[in-house]
C-alpha positions as CSV (number, residue, x, y, z in Angstrom):
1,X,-17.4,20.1,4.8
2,X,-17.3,19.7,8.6
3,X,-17.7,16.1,7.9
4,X,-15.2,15.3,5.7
5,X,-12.7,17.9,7.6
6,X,-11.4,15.1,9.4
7,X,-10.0,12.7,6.6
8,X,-7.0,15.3,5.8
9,X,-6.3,16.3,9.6
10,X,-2.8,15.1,10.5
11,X,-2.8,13.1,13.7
12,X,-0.5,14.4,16.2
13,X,2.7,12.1,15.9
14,X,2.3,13.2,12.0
15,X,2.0,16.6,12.8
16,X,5.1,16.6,14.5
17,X,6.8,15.0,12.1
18,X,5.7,17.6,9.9
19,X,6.5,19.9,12.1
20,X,10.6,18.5,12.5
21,X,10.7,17.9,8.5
22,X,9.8,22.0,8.2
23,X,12.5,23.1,10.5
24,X,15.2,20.5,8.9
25,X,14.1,22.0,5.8
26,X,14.4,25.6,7.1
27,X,17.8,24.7,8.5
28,X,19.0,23.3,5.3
29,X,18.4,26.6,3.3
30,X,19.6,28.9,6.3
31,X,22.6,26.8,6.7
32,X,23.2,27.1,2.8
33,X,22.7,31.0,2.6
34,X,25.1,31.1,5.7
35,X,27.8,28.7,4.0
36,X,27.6,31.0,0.7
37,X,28.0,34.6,2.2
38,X,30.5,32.7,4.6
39,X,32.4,31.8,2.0
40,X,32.5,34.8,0.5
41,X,33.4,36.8,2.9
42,X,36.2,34.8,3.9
43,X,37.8,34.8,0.3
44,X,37.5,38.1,0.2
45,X,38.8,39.0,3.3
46,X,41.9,36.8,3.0
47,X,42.4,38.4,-0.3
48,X,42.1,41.6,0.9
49,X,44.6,40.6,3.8
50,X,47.0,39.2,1.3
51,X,47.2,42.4,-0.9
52,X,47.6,44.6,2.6
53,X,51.0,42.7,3.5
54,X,52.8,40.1,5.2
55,X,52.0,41.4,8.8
56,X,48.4,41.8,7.9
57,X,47.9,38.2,6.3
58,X,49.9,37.2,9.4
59,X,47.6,39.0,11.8
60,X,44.1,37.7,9.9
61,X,42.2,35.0,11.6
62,X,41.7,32.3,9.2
63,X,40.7,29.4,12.1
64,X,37.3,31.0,13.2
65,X,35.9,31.8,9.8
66,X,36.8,28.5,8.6
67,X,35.8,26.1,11.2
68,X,32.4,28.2,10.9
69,X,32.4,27.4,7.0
70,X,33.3,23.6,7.6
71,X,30.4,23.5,10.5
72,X,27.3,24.9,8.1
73,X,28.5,22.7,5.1
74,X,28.1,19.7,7.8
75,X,25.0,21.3,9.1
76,X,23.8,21.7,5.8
77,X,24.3,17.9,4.7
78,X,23.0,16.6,8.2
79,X,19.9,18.9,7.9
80,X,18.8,18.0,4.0
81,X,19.1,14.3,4.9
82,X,17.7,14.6,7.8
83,X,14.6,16.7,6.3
84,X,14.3,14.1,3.0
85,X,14.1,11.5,5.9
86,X,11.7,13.1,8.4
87,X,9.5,15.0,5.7
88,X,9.0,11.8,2.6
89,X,8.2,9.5,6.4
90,X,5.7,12.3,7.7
91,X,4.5,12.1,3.8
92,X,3.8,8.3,3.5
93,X,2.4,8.4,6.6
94,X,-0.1,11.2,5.7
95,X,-0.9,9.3,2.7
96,X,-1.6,6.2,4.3
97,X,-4.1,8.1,6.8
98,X,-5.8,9.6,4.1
99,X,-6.3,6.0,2.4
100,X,-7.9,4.9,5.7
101,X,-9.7,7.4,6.1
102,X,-11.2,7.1,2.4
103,X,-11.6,4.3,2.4
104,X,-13.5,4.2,5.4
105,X,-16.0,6.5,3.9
106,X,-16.3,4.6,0.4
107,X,-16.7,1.7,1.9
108,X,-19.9,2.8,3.5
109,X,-21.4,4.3,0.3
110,X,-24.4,2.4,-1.5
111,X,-23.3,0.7,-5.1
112,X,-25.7,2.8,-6.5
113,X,-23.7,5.7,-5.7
114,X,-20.5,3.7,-6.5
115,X,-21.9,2.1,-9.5
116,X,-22.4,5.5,-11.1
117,X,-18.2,5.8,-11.7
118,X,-16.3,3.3,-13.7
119,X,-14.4,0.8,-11.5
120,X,-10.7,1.9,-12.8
121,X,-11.5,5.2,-12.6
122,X,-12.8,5.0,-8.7
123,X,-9.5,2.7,-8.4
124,X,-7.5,5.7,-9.8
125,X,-9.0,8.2,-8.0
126,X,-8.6,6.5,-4.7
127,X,-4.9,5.5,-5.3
128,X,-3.7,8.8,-7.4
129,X,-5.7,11.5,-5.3
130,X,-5.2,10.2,-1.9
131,X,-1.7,10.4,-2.8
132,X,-1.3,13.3,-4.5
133,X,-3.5,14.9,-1.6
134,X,-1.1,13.9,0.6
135,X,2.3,14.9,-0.9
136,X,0.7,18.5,-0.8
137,X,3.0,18.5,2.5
138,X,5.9,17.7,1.3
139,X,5.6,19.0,-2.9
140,X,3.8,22.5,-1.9
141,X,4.2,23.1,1.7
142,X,7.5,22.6,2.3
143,X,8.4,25.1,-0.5
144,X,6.8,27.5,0.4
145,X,7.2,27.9,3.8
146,X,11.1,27.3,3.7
147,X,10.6,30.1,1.1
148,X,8.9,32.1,3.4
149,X,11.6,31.9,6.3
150,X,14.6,31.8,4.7
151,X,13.1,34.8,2.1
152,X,12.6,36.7,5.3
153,X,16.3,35.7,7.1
154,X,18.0,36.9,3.8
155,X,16.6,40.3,3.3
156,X,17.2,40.7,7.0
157,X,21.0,40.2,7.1
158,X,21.3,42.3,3.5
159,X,19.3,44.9,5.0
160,X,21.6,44.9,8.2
161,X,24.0,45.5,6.1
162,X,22.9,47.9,3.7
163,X,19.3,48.3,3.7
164,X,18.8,49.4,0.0
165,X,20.3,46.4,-1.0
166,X,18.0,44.6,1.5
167,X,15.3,46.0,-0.2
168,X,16.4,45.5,-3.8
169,X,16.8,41.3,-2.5
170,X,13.3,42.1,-1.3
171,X,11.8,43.4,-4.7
172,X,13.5,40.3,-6.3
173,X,12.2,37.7,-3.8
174,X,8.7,39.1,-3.8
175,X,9.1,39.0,-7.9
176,X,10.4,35.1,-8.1
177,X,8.2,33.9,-5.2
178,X,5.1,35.7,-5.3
179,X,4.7,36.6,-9.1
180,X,6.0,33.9,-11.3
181,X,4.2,31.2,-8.9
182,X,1.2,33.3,-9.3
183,X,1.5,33.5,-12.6
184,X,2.7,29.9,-13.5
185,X,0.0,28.9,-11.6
186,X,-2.6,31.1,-14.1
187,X,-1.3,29.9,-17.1
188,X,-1.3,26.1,-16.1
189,X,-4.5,25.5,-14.1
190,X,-6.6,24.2,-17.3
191,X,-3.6,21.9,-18.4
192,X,-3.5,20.5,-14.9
193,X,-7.3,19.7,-14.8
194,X,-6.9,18.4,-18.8
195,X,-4.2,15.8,-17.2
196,X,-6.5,14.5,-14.5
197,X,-9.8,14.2,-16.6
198,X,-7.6,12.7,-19.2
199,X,-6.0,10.3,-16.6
200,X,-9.3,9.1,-14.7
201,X,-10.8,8.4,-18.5
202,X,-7.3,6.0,-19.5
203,X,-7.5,4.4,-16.5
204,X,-11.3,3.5,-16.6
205,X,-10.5,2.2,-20.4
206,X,-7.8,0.2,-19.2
207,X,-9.8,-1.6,-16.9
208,X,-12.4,-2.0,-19.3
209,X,-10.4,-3.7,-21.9
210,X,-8.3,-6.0,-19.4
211,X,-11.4,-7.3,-18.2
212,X,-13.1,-7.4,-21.7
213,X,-9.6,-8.6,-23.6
214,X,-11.7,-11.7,-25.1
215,X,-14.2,-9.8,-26.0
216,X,-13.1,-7.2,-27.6
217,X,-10.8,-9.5,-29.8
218,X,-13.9,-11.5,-31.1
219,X,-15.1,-8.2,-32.1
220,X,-12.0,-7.1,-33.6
221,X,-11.9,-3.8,-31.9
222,X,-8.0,-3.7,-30.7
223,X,-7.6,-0.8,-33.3
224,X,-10.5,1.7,-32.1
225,X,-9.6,0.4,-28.5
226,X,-5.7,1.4,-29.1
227,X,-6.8,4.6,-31.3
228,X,-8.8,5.4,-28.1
229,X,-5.7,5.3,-25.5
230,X,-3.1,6.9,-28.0
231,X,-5.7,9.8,-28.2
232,X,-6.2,10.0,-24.4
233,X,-2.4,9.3,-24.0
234,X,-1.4,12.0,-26.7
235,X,-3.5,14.5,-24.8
236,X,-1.8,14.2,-21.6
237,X,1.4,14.1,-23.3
238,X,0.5,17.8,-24.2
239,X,-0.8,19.2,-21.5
240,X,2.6,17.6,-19.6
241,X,4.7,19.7,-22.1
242,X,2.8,22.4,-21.5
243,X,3.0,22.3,-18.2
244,X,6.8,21.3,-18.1
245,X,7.0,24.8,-20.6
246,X,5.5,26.9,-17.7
247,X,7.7,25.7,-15.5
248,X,11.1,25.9,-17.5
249,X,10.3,29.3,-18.4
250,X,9.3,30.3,-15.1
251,X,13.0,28.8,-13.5
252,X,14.4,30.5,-16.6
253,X,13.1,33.5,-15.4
254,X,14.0,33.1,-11.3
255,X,17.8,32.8,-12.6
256,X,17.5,35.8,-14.6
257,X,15.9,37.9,-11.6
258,X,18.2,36.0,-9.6
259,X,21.2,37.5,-11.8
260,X,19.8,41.1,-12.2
261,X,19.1,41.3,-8.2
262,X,22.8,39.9,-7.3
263,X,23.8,42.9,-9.5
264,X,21.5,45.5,-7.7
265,X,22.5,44.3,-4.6
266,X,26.3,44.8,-4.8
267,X,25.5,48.1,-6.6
268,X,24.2,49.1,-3.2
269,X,27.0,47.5,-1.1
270,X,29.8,48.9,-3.5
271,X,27.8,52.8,-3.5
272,X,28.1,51.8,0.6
273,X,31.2,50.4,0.0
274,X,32.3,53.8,-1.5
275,X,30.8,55.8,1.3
276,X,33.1,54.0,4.4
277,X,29.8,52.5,5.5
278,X,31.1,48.7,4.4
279,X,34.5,46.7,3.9
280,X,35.3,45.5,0.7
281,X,35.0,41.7,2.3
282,X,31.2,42.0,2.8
283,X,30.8,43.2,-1.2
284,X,30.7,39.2,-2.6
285,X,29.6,37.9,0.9
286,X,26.1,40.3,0.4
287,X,26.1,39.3,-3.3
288,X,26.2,34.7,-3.0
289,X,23.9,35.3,-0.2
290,X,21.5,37.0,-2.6
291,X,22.6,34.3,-4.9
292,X,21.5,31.4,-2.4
293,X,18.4,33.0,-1.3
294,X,16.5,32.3,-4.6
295,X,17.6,29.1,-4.3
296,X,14.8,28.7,-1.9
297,X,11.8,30.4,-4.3
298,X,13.2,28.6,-7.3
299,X,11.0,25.3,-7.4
300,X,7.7,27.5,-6.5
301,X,6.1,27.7,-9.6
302,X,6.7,23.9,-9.7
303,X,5.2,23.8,-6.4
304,X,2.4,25.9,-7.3
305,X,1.4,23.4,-9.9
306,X,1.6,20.3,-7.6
307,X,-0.6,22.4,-5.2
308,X,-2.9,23.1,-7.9
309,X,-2.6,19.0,-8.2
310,X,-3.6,18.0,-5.0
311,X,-6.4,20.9,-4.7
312,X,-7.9,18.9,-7.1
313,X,-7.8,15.4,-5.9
314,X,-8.9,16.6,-2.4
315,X,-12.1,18.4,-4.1
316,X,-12.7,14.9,-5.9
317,X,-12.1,12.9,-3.0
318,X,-14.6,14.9,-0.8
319,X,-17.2,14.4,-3.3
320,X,-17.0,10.9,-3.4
321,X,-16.5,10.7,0.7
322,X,-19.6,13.1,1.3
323,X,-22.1,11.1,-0.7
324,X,-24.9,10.6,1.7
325,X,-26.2,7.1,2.0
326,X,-30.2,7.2,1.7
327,X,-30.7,5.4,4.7
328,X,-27.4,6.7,6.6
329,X,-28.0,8.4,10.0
330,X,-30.5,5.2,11.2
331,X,-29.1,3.6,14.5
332,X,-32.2,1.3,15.3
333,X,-32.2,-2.5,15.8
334,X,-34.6,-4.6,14.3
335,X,-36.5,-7.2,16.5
336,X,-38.0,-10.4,16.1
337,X,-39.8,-11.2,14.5
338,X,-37.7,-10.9,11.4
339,X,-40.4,-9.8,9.2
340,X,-40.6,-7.3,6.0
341,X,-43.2,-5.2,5.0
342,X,-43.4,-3.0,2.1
343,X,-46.1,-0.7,2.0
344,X,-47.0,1.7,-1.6
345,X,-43.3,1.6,-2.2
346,X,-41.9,3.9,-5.2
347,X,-38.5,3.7,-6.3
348,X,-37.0,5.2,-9.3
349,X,-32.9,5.6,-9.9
350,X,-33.4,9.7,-10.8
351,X,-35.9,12.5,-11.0
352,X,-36.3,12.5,-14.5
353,X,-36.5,8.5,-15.1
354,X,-39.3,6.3,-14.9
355,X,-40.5,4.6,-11.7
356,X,-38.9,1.0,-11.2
357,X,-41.7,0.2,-8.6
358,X,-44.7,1.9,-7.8
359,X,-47.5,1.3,-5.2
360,X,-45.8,-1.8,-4.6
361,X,-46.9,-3.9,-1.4
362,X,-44.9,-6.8,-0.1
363,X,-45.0,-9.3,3.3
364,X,-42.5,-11.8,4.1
365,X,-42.6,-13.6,7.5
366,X,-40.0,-14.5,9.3
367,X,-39.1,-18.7,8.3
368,X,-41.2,-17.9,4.8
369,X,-39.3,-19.0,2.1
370,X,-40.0,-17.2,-0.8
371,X,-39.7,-17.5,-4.5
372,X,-39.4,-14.0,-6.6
373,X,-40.5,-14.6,-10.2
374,X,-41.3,-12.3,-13.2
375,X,-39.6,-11.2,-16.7
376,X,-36.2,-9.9,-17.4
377,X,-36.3,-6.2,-16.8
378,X,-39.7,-6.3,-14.2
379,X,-37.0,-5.0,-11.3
380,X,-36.1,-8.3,-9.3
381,X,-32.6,-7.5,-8.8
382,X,-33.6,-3.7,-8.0
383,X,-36.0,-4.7,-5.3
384,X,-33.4,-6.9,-4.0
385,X,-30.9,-4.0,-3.6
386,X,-33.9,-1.8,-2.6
387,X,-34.8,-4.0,0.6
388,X,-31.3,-3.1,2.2
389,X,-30.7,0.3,1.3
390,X,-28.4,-0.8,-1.6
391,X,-30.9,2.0,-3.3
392,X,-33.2,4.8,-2.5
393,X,-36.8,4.6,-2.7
394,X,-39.0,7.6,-2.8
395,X,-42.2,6.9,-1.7
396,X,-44.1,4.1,0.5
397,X,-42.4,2.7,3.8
398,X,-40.3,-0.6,3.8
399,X,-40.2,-1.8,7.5
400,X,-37.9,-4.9,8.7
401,X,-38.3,-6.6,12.1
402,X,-41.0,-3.3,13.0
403,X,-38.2,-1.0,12.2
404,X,-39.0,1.4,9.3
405,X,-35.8,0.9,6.9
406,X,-34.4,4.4,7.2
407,X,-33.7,3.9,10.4
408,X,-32.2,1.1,10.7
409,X,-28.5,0.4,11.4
410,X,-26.1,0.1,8.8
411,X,-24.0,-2.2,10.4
412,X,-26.0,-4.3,12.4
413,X,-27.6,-5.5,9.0
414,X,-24.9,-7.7,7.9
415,X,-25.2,-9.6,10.8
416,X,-28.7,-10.5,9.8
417,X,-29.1,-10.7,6.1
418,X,-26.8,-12.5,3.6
419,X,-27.5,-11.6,0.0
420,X,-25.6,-12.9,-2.9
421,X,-26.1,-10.6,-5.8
422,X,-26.3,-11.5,-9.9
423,X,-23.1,-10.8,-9.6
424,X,-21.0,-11.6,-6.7
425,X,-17.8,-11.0,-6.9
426,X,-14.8,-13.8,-6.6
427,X,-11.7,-12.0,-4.8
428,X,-8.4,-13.4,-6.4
429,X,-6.4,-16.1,-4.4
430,X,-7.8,-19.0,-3.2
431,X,-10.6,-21.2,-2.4
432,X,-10.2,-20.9,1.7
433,X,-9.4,-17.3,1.2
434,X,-13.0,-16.6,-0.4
435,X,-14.5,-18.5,2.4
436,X,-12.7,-16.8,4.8
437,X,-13.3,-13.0,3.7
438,X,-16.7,-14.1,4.0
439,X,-16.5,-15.2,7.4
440,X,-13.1,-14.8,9.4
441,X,-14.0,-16.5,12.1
442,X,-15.0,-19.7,10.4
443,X,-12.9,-22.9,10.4
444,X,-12.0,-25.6,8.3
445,X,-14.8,-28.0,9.1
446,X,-17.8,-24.9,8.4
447,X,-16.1,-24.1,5.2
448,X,-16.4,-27.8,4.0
449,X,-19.8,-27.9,5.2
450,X,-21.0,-24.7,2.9
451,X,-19.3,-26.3,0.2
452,X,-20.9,-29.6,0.8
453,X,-23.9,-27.9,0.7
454,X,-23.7,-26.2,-2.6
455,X,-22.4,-29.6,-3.8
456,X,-19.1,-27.7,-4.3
457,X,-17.1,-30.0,-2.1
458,X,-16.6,-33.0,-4.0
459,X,-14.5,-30.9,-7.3
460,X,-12.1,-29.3,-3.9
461,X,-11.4,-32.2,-2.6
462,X,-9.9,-33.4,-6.5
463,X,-8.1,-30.4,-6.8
464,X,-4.5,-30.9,-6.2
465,X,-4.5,-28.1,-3.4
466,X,-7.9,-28.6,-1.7
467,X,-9.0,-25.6,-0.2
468,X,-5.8,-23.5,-1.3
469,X,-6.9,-23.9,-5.0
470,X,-6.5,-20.5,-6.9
471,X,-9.4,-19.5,-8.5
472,X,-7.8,-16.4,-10.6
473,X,-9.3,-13.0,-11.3
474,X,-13.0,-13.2,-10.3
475,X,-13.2,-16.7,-10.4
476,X,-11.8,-17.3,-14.1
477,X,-10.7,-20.4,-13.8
478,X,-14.0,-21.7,-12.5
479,X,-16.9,-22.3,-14.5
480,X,-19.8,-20.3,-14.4
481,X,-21.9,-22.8,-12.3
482,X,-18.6,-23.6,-9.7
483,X,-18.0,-19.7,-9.3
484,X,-21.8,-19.6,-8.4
485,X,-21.8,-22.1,-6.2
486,X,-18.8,-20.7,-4.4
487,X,-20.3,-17.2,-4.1
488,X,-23.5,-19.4,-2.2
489,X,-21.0,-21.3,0.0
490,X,-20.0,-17.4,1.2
491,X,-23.0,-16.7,2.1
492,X,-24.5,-19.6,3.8
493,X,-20.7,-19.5,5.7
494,X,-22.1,-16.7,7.8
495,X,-25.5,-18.2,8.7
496,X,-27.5,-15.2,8.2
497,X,-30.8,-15.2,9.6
498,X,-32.7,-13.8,6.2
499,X,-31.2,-15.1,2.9
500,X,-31.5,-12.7,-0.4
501,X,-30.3,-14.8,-3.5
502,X,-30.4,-14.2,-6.8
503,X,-29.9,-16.3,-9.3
504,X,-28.6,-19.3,-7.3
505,X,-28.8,-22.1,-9.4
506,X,-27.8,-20.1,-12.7
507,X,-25.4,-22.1,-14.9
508,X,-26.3,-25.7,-13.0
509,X,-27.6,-28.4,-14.7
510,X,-31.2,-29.7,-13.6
511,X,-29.5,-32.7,-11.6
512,X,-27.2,-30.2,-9.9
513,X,-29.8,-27.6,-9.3
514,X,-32.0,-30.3,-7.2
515,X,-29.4,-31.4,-5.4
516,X,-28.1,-27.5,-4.2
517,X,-31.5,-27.1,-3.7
518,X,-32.5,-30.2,-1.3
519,X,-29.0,-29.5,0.8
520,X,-29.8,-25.8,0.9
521,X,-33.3,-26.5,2.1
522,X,-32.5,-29.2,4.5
523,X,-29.2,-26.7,5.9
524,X,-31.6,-23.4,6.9
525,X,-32.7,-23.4,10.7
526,X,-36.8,-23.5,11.0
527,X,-36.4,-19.3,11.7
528,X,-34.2,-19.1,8.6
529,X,-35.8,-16.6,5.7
530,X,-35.5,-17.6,2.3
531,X,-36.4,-15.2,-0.8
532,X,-34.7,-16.6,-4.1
533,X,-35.0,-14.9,-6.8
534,X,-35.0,-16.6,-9.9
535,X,-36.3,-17.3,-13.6
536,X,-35.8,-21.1,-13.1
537,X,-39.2,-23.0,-12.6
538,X,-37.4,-25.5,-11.3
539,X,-36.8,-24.6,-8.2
540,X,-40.3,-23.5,-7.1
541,X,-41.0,-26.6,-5.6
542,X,-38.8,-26.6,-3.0
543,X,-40.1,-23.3,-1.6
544,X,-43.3,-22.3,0.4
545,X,-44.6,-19.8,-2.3
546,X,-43.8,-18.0,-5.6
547,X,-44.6,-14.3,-5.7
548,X,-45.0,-12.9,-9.7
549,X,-43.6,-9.4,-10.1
550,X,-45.1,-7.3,-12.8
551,X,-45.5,-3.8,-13.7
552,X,-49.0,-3.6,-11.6
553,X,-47.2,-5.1,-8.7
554,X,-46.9,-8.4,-6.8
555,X,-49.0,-11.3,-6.7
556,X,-48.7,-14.8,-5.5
557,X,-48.5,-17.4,-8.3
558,X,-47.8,-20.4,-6.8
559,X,-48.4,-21.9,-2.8
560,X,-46.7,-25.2,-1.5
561,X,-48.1,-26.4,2.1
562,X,-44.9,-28.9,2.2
563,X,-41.0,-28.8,0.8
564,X,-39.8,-31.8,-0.7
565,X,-37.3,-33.5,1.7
């Protein structure tokens, strides 16, 4: 917990925004309860002056009263806007420190911890709880403590006044802002965590069938798929109504209470009133401030529920941003040579599954350039993830550059190895923005010489827009080969000393897989390390060696003393 404690601390110019938008609030309420029993008291009291007689209505001060009532219905408008101002900017601004923060974590955790979560729901749940953990401020917070405050400021004045009534306003505060909320809160918990399971599932299938649309109409599954969401969506209708039940009741109720102690409380003042201890005047000033003070407890049950809200998508956010990463804590530099050796190496993806690799031994040297062959489903891809701490392996040591893998540095290791995956992702926009995520520091000519490279350069150049082509959603309107071929030109952008790709050449024809590979050959530095995982004889030849993966392990296949130039 101590490590995630940070992500919801406030920084200090938030804090004291938070701390302004609670006082403007507090104001607000105070300055409302004043403007009520002001009020009142003034009618009253001119009434009563009227009824006396001329000399008396003559004699009544009318200017002092009133210009006390005009100032705390101004205060009371400059306060609110003021607070709605100061509290939603404190708000975002939470929010948006909260994403950060997240974000920062996430973006530090290994896809096989990510990969265990559907994509829109991990979209959802880093939008909709970072949010909703951040309007805890201003939608529980805020209630509650203006509750607090101006509960306390009210029973004080009734109680200076008459103190039974103080107590009765007490009785009936303590009922509205302690009970119902506690109550509400009781009765709507389960509907509250229904709604968010509910939401993260529809949102996770709404992602799924935008990015399967095609598919799924080949299939003809729009039905089930739209049974599906009007089944998730019906259940969180439900648990909405239930929830919006809970609260109507529970406001229904604060106005009641709010009624029946506004009674009790002028039955004290008119039994004082009776006794010469009180002037008629202060009977409907005691009995509207009553009135306004449960103005301030009314929206706690509500608020209850929103705190109940954000409880939640803190407790999901901080076990998603305290996922360790298996080699996390490592702050070790690998040194040259760039060489990797794996040693009785056993991975598997959980405790109960069966091993991936085991016992497997593996050297590459530094300027090698490797070939990674063996059937579908042998682990290729795995291993590739595995070399970088993409995943965790169990047994065995994996040491790059003399450094054991654990111990390495996160974030010096990007620096070093480029590694386009089976499935490299296309960010939407253009051509030069691709190229330039990859590398932000590269300019125009580097990006034509990756694409030059992957034999990409010649389709730019016939696009209308060059390098500002659009490529849509992850790459869809590039074919299977172009998108490839892009994803390469990212990589080789960077220069990376130790290459890791997969699949390069998938979806090329043969003419167009020698040609990528005789330009990617002839572009790697002498010190450059190559392992290419692939299927595709094809491309063997232009590599030093070809190392079979099988269940007992790895063994060369294949040894070239020259690369074709």
């Amino acid at each position: 917990m101590s490590q995630i404690s940070p992500l919801f601390a406030p920084t200090r110019p938030i804090r004291r925004r938070m701390a302004a938008g609670l006082a403007l609030a507090c104001l607000a309420a105070l300055a409302n309860i004043g403007l009520l029993a002001l009020s009142g008291w003034l009618l009253a009291a001119a009434a009563t002056a009227g009824l006396v007689g001329l000399v008396a209505a003559h004699a009544f001060n009318m200017a002092l009263p009133a210009a006390g009532v005009r100032f705390l219905a101004t205060l009371r408008i400059l306060a609110r806007y003021g607070e709605r101002v100061v509290t939603h900017d404190a708000t975002l601004g939470l929010v948006g420190q909260i994403r950060a923060r997240s974000f920062d974590r996430l973006v530090r955790q290994p896809p096989a911890h990510l990969s265990r979560q559907r994509s829109g729901e991990q979209l959802f749940r880093f939008v909709s709880d970072t949010e909703r953990a951040g309007h805890a401020y201003l939608d529980a917070g805020v209630p509650f403590v203006t509750a607090a405050i101006c509960g306390l400021a009210s029973v004080g004045l009734v109680g200076a006044f008459v103190p039974s009534a103080g107590l009765v306003l007490a009785t009936g505060l303590l009922t509205c802002g302690v009970l119902l909320p506690l109550a509400a809160g009781w009765l709507s918990d389960r509907a509250t965590a229904r709604i968010a399971t509910q939401q993260d599932a529809m949102h996770g299938d709404l992602v799924d069938i935008l990015q399967g649309a095609d598919e799924i109409a080949f299939l003809g599954a729009e039905d089930a798929m739209r049974r599906r969401l009007d089944t998730r969506q019906a259940a969180i209708r439900h648990a909405r109504l239930h929830l919006a039940a809970i609260e109507g009741g529970a406001r229904a109720l604060t106005g009641a209470m709010a009624m029946l102690t506004a009674l009790g409380v002028l039955a004290c003042a008119s039994t004082a009133l009776h006794a010469g201890l009180l002037s008629a005047a202060c009977l409907p000033m005691l009995g509207l401030g009553a009135l306004a003070a449960f103005e301030s407890v009314a929206p706690l049950p509500a608020a209850r529920q929103m705190a109940h809200h954000a409880r939640l998508a803190a407790r999901r956010m901080r076990a998603a941003c305290t996922l360790p990463p298996p080699s996390s804590g490592g702050s070790l530099l690998p040194v040259a040579p760039l060489d990797l050796d794996m040693r009785a190496v056993g991975m598997r993806y959980a405790p109960d599954e069966d091993w991936v690799l085991r016992h497997a031994d593996l050297t590459i040297r530094q300027g090698e350039r490797v070939a990674l062959v063996g059937p579908s489903g042998a682990g290729k891809s795995t291993l590739a993830r595995l070399l970088f701490g993409f995943h965790a392996y169990q047994e065995g040591t994996i040491r790059f550059g003399g450094v054991e893998a654990r111990a390495l540095d996160p974030d010096a290791l990007p620096g070093l190895v480029g590694i386009m995956a089976q499935d490299a992702h296309l960010f939407q926009g253009s051509i030069r923005r691709n190229l330039a995520m990859a590398c932000p520091t590269a300019n125009e000519a580097a990006m034509w010489s990756a694409l030059e490279t992957t034999q990409l350069a010649a389709f730019v150049r016939q696009a209308p827009a060059g390098l500002d082509t659009l490529i849509g959603e992850a790459g869809l309107r590039l074919s299977g080969g172009q998108g490839r071929r892009l994803a390469l030109a990212c990589v080789l952008l960077r220069r990376p000393r130790w290459l890791i790709l997969d699949e390069p050449t998938e979806g090329l024809d043969a003419a167009t897989e020698r040609a990528v590979m005789a330009a990617l050959m002839a572009s790697l530095p002498p010190d450059a390390t190559l392992l290419c995982i692939t299927h595709r004889t094809a491309i063997l030849p232009f590599l030093d060696r070809a190392i079979a993966m099988t269940d007992r392990g790895f063994h060369d296949v294949a040894t070239h003393r020259r690369r074709p130039q």
